[in-house]
C-alpha positions in Angstrom: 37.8 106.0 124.1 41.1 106.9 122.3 39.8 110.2 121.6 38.7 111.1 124.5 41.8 110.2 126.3 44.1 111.9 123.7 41.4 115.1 124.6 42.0 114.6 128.1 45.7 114.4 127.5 45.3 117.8 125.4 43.2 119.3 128.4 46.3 118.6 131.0 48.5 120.3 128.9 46.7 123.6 128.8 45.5 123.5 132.1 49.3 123.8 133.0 50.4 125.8 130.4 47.7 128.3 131.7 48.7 128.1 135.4 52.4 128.1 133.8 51.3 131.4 131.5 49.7 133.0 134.9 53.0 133.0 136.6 55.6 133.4 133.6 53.4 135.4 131.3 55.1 139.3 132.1 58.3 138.1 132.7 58.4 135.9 129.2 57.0 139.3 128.1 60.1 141.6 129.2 62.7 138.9 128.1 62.7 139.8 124.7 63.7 137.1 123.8 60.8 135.9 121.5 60.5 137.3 118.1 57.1 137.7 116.4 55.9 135.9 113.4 54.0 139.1 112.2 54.6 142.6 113.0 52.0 143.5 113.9 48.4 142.6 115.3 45.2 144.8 114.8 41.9 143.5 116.9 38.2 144.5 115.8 35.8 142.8 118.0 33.0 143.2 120.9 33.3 142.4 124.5 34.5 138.6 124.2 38.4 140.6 122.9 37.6 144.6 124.2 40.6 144.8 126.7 40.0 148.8 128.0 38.7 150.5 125.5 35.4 151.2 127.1 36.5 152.0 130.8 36.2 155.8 130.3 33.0 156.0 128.4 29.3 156.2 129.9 28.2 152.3 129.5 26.9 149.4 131.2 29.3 147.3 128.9 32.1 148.2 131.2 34.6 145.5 133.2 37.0 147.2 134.6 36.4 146.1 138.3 36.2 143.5 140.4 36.1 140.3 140.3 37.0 141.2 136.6 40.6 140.2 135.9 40.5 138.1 139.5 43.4 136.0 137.6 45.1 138.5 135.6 48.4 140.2 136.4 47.2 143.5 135.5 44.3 143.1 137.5 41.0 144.7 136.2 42.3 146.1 132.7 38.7 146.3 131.0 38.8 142.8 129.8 35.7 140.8 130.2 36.4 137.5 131.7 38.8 136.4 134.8 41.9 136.1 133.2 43.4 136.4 129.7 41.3 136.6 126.4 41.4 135.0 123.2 43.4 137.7 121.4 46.0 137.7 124.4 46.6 134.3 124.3 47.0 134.5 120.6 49.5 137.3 120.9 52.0 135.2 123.1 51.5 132.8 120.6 52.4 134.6 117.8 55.4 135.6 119.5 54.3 139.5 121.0 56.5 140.7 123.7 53.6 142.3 125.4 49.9 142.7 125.3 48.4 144.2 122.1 47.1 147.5 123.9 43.1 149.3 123.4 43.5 151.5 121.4 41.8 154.5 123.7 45.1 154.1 125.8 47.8 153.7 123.3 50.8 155.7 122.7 52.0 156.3 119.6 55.4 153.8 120.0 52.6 151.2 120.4 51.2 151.7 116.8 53.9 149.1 115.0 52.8 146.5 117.0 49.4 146.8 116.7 46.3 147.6 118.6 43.1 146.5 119.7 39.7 148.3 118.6 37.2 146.1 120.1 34.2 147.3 122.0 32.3 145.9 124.6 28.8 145.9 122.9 29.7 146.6 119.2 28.0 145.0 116.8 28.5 145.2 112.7 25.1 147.3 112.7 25.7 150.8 114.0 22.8 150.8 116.6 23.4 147.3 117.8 24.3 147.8 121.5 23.1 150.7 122.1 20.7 150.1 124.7 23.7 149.3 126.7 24.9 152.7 126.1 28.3 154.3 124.3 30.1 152.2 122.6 32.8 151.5 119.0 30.6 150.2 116.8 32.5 148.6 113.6 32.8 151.4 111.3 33.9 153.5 114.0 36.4 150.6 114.8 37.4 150.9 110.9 38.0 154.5 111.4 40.0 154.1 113.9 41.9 151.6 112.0 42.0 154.5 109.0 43.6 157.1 111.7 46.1 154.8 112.7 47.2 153.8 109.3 47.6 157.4 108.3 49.6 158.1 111.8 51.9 155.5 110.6 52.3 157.1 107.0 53.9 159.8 108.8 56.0 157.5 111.2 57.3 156.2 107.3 58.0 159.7 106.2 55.2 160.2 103.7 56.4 156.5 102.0 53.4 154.8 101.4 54.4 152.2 99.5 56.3 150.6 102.8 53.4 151.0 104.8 51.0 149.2 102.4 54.0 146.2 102.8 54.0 147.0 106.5 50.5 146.2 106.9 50.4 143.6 104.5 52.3 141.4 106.6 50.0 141.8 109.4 47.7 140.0 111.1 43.7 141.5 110.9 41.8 139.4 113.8 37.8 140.1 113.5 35.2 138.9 116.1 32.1 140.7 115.4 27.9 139.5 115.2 27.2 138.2 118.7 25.7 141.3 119.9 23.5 142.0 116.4 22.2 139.0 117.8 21.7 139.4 121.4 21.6 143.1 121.7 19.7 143.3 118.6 17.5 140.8 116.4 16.4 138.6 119.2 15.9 141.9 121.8 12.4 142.7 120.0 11.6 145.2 122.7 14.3 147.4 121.5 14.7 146.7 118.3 12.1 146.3 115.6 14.9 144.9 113.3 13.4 140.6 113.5 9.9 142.3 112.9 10.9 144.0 109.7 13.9 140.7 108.5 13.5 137.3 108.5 16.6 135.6 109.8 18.0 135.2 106.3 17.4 138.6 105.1 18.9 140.1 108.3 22.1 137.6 107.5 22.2 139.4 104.2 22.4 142.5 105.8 24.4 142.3 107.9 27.2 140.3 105.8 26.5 143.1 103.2 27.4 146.0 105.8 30.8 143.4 106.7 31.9 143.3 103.5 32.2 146.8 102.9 34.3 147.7 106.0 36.2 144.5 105.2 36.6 145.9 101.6 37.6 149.0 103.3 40.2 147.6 105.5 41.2 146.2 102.3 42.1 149.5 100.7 43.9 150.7 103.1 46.5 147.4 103.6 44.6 144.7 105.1 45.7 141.5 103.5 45.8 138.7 106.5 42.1 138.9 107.9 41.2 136.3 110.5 37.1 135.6 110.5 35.9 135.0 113.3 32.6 132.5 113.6 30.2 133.6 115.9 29.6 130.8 118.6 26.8 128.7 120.2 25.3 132.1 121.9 21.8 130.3 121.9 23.8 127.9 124.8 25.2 130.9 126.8 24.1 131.1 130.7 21.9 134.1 129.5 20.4 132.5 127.3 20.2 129.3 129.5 18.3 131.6 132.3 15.9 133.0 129.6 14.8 130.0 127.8 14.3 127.8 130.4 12.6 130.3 133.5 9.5 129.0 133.2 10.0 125.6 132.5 9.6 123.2 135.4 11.5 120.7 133.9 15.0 120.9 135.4 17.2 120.2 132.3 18.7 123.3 130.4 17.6 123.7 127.4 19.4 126.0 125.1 17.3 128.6 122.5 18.1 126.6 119.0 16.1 129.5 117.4 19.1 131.6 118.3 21.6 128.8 117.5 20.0 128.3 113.6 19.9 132.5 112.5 23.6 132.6 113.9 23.9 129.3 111.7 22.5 131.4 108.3 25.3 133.9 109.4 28.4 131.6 110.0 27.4 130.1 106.5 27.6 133.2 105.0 30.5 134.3 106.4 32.8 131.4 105.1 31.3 132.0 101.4 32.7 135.8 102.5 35.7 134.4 103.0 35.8 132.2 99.8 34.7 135.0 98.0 37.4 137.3 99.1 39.8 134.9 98.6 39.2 134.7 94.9 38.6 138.1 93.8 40.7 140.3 96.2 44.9 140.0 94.8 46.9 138.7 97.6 44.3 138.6 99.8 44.1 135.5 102.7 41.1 135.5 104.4 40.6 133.0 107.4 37.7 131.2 108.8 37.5 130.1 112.6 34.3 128.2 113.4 33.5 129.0 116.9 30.2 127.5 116.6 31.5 124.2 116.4 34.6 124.4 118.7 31.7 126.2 121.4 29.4 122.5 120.3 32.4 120.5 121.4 33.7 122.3 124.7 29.7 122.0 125.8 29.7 118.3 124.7 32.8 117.0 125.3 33.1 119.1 128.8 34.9 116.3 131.1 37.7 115.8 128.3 38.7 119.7 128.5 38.3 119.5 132.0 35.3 121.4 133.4 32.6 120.3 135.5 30.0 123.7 134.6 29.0 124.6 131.4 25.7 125.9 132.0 26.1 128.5 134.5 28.7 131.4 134.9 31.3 131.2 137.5 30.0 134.5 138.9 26.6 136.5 138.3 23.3 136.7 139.5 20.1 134.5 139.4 19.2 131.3 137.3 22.6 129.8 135.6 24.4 133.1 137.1 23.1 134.3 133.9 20.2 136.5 134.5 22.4 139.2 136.2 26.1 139.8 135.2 28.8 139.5 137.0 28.2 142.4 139.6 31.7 144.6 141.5 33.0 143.5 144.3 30.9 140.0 144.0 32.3 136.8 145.0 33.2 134.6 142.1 33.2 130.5 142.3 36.4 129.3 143.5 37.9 127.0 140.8 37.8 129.2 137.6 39.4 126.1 135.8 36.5 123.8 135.8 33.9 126.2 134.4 33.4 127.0 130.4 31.6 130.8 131.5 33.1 133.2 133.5 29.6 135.0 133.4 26.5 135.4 131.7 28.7 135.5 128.0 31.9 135.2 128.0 33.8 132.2 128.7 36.8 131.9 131.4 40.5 131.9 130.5 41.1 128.4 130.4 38.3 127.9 127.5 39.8 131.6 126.1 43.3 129.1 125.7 41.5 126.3 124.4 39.5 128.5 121.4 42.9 130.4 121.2 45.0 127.3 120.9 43.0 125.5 118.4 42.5 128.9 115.9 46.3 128.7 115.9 47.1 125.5 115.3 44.1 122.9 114.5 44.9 120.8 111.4 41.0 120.5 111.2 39.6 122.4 108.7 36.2 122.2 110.7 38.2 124.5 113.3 39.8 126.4 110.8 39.7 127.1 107.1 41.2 127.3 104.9 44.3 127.3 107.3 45.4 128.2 110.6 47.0 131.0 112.3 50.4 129.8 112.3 50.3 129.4 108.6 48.6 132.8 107.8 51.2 134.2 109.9 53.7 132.3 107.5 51.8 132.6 104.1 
């Protein structure tokens, strides 16, 4: 009972530090009055962080319209979900005077800051995602990353020894493996890739093809890297709407076959970290275990405050899950009281809870083998 109270007490706060965010956010933004921890913040992700970066190329894995961004002061930016993402709340957190911005619409002022590579679609495989169409998969994301690193050489005068300290102080936030998952392994009418792998081999893989861009990244001045656990995908309305359409009982059953393979791949990814840690000099590699903080938002739903976890506040069909989110549509009314925004990604509020906790949870079965605020400070 205490705990769920001291949960529920937890929830209140970032329910109205959200609705306090919603109104505050641009203007706390233009103060300058908050200085950041790091100098800089450089995103790699998929759609759960992508914030523009695919509006101007031909894909399905597009938001930028309507009811996307419903909640969002800029309206709809290209971000996938109704308000703020992870990465943006994690920005104000770390003390950013603005949003980190996509790196298709940056300027080149905005490169000392950071920028945001993620992808809508973008997996660690290179054709992961493509039956959604164009998209940044990693190792284009990397490249990226290479081009902007070289852009600021010249911004240092040729001195590369102060940008490899530049870089080294900042933050390297990762998100990628949902989609080698959903728009890949367990899509076996486009991809012949859980025919050919069993879900341990295909871990192997894929962590093999990670640690090389990570290596990479490395190389070129990456020293804070934030891991990012892939979550309880096997749980998602999608997923929800797949597994249980022909079932008559009524109870939503989520697809633990899904849930275990992303399992094999989380526990690889924190002996990644571990092993990174310990052979790379001055390296700190971080692990965030979405899985389990997606377990305890699902389980522990009334204590965070929302009444839907098994359908998305807006889509089509069983769970709102079988179609996404589609323009113009009419989304539910109280955002705050569901855990989806649509079919996969979740809403604000739960993009403030998983933001919150990967930036200051003592747990380390949130976060290993530190937190945000302390990479920031190590």
């Amino acid at each position: 009972m205490k705990t769920m109270f001291a949960k529920r007490k937890v929830v209140q706060f970032i329910l109205a530090l959200n609705l306090l965010q919603a109104i505050t956010s641009r203007a706390w933004f233009l103060s300058g009055k908050a200085q950041p921890q790091v100098p800089c913040l450089f995103i790699f992700g998929d759609s759960l962080v992508d914030n523009g970066n695919n509006n101007n190329i031909l894909t399905l894995a597009r938001a930028n319209y309507r009811p996307y961004g419903i909640d969002f002061a800029e309206g709809s930016s290209g971000r996938f979900t109704n308000g703020l993402t992870t990465v943006d709340v994690l920005a104000q957190l770390l003390g950013f005077r603005s949003f980190i911005p996509p790196y298709a619409a940056a300027q080149r002022s905005d490169i000392l800051k950071g920028l945001n590579f993620a992808s809508g679609a973008a997996g660690i495989r290179d054709e992961t995602g493509n039956n959604l169409g164009d998209h940044y998969p990693l190792e284009q994301q990397v490249n990226h990353f290479r081009d902007t690193a070289t852009t600021m050489t010249r911004m240092f005068r040729g001195n590369t020894t102060r940008v490899a300290e530049y870089l080294g102080k900042c933050i390297y936030y990762m998100g990628l493996g949902s989609n080698d998952y959903l728009n890949n392994y367990f899509m076996p009418t486009m991809y012949s890739t859980s025919r050919e792998y069993s879900p341990s081999t295909y871990s192997a893989l894929l962590l093999q093809d990670y640690s090389r861009q990570l290596s990479l990244m490395y190389d070129l001045g990456a020293r804070k890297v934030v891991i990012v656990g892939v979550g309880q995908i096997g749980c998602i309305p999608y997923e929800l709407a797949r597994n249980n359409n022909n079932r008559s009982n009524k109870k939503d059953t989520c697809n633990e076959e899904i849930n275990k393979a992303i399992s094999i791949f989380n526990t690889g990814l924190l002996r990644m970290v571990n092993r990174f840690n310990a052979q790379l000099p001055n390296a700190k590699f971080i692990y965030i275990n979405t899985f389990d903080s997606s377990k305890d938002l699902a389980s522990n739903a009334t204590a965070y405050g929302f009444n839907v976890v098994d359908k998305g506040c807006c889509g089509v069909g069983r769970n709102n899950g079988q179609i996404t989110c589609l323009p113009y549509q009419t989304p539910c009314e109280d955002r705050s009281r569901y855990l989806f925004w649509d079919a996969f990604h979740p809403t604000e509020v739960a993009n403030v809870i998983y933001a919150r906790k990967a930036y200051e949870s003592s747990s380390t079965s949130d976060v290993y083998p530190m937190n945000i605020r302390r990479l920031a400070m190590a």
